[in-house]
PLY file of the C-alpha trace (Angstrom):
ply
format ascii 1.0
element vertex 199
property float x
property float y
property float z
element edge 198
property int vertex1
property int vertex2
end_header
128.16 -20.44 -15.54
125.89 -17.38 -15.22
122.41 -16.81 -16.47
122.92 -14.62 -19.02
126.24 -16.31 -20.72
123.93 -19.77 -20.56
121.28 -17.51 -22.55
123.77 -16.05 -24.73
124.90 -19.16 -25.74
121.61 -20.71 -26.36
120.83 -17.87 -28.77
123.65 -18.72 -30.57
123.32 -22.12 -30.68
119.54 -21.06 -32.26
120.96 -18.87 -34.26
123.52 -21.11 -36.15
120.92 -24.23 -36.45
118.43 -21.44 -38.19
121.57 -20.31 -40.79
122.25 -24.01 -41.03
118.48 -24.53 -42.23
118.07 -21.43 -44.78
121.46 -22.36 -45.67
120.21 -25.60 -46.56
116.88 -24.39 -48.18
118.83 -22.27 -50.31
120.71 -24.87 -51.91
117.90 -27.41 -52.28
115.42 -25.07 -54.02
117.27 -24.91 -57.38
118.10 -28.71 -56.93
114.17 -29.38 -57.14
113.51 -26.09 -59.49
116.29 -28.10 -62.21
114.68 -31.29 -61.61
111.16 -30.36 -61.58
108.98 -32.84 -63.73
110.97 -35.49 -63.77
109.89 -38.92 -63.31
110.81 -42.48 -63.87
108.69 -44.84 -66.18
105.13 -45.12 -64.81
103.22 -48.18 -65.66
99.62 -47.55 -65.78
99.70 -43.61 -64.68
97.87 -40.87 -66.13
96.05 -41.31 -69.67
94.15 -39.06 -72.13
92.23 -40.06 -74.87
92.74 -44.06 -73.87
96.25 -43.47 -74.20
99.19 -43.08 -71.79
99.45 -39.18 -71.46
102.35 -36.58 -73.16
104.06 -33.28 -72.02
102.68 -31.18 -68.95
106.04 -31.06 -67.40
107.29 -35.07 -67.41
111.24 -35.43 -68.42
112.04 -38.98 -69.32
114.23 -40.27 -67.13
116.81 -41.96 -70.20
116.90 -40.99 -73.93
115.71 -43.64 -76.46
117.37 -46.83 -77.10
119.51 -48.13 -79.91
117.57 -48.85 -83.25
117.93 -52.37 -84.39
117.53 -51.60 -87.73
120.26 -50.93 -90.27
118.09 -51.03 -93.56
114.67 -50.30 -94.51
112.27 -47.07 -95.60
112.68 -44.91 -93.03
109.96 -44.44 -90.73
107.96 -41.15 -91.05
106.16 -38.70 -88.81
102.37 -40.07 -89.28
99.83 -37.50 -89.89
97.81 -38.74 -87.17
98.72 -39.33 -83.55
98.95 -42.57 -81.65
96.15 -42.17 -79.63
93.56 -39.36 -79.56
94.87 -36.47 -77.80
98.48 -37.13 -78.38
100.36 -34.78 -81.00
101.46 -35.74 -84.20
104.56 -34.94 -83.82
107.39 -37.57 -82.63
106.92 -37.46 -78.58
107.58 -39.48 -75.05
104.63 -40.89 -73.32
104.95 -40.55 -69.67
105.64 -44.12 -69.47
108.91 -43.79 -70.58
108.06 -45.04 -74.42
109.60 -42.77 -77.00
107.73 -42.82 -80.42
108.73 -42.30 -83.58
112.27 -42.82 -83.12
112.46 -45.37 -85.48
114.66 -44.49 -88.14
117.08 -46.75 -89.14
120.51 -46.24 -88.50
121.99 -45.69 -91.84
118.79 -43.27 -92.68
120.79 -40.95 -95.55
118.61 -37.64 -94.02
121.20 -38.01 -90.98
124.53 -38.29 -92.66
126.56 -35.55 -92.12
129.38 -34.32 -94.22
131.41 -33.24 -91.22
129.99 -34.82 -88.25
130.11 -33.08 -85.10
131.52 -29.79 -87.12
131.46 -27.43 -84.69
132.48 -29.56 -81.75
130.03 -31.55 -79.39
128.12 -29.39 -76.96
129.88 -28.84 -73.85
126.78 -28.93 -71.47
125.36 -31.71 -69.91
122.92 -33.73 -71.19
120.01 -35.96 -69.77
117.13 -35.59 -67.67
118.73 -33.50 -64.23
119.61 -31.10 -66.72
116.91 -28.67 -68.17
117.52 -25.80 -70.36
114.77 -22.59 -71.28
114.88 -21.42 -74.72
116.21 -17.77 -75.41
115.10 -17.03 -79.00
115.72 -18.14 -82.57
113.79 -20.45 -84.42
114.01 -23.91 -85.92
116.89 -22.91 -88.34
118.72 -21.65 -84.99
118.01 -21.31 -81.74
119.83 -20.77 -78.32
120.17 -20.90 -74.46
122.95 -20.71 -72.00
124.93 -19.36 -74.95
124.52 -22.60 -77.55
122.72 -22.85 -80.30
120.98 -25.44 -82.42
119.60 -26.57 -85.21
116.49 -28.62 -85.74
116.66 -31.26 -88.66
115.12 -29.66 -91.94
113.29 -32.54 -92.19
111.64 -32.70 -88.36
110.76 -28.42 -88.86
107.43 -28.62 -88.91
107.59 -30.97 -85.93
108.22 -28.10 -83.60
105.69 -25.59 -85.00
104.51 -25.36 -82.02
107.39 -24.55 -80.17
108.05 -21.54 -77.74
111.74 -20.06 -78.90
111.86 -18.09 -75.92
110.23 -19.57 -73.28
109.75 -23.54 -73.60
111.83 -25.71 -71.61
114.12 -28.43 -73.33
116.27 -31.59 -72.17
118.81 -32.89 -74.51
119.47 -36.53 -75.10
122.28 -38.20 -77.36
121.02 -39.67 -80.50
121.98 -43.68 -79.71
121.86 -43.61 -83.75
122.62 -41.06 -85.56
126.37 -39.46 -85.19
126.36 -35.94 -84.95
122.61 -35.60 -84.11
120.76 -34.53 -80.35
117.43 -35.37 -79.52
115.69 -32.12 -78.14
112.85 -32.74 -76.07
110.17 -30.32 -75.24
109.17 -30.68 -71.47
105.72 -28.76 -72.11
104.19 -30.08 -74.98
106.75 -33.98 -74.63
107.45 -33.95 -78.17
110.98 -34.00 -79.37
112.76 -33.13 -82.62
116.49 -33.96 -83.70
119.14 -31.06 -83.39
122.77 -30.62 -84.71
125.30 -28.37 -82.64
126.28 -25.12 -83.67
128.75 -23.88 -81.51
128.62 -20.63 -79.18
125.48 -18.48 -79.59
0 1
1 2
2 3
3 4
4 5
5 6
6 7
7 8
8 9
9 10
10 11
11 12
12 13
13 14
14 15
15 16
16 17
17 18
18 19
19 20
20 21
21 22
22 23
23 24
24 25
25 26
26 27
27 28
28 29
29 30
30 31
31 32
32 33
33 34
34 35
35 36
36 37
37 38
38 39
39 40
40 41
41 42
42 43
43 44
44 45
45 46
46 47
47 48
48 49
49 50
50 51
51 52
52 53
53 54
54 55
55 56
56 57
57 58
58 59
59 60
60 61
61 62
62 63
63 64
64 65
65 66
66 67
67 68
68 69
69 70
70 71
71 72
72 73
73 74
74 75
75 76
76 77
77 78
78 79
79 80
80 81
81 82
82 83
83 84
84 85
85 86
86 87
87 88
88 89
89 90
90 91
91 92
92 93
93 94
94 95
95 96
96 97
97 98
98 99
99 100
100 101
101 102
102 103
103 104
104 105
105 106
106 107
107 108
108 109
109 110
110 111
111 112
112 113
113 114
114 115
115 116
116 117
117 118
118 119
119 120
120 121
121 122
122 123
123 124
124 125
125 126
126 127
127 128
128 129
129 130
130 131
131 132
132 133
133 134
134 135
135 136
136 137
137 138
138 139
139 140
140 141
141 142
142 143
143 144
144 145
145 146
146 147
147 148
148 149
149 150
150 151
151 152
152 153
153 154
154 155
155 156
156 157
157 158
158 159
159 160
160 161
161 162
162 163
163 164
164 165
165 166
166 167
167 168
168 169
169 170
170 171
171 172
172 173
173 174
174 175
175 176
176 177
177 178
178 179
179 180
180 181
181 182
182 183
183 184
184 185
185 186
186 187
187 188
188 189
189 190
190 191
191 192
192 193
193 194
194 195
195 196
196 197
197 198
């Protein structure tokens, strides 16, 4: 073999392992960019205000589980939070602990008249799988060409809310037929949400 075929074919050679390599950078960087934030239950882990910490970008890694509770008051949205620091509204600490989702299962503010009316939503749901907002509000909102509805009674639980720029994960309601759990990866609160069909 000559000296400059044994080149040539080293510079192939390079050249295919570099393609193989951007090739393989290209497909990993939106793997991380869909999963960024998540994390599995931390025990211990960060805290504010004495308290295991909210938001800043951790997805839980599993949606709440079943309520044991048929009967009772329903339990409301406190008017203080659970620890100093954390928001009032229902949210996930990054421990994996959802509060406030403890309404009981036959809690008449859920029933729906038709549930799952406009179908169930297509996507996927869970923590691999985050979606940006793209405008609306808490009567109806959108991305990836779905919309939503929050809960009338869970509005002012999103006030804070960006419509167009925040960052949700749905979860199934374990629950509540008909109803999602929305969850706000920037501020870790989460509000319940009702299909609408096609934006």
């Amino acid at each position: 073999m000559t000296h400059s075929r044994s080149t040539a074919m080293m510079k192939k050679g390079r050249t295919g392992f570099l393609l193989l390599v951007i090739l393989s950078m290209m497909i990993s960087i939106p793997a991380f960019a869909q999963r960024r934030g998540f994390g599995g239950p931390r025990s211990g882990g960060p805290t504010v205000g004495g308290g295991p910490r909210v938001g800043g970008g951790f997805i839980p890694p599993q949606g709440p589980e079943p309520s044991h509770s048929w009967r009772g008051a329903a339990s409301v949205t406190p008017n203080h939070p659970d620890f100093e620091g954390h928001p009032t509204a229902p949210n996930v600490h990054w421990n994996g602990q959802w509060v406030g989702h403890s309404f009981p299962r036959n809690d008449p503010r859920f029933r729906l008249d038709r549930p799952w009316e406009h179908g169930r939503f297509p996507g996927s749901l869970g923590p691999r799988f985050v979606f940006r907002l793209q405008g609306g509000g808490a009567s109806r909102f959108w991305f990836g060409g779905y919309s939503f509805s929050v809960a009338p009674f869970e509005v002012d639980s999103c006030a804070d809310w960006l419509w167009d720029t925040d960052d949700i994960v749905l979860y199934d309601d374990p629950d509540h037929v008909g109803w999602y759990l929305a969850y706000n990866v920037r501020l870790g609160t989460y509000v319940h949400v009702t299909y609408l069909g096609p934006a």
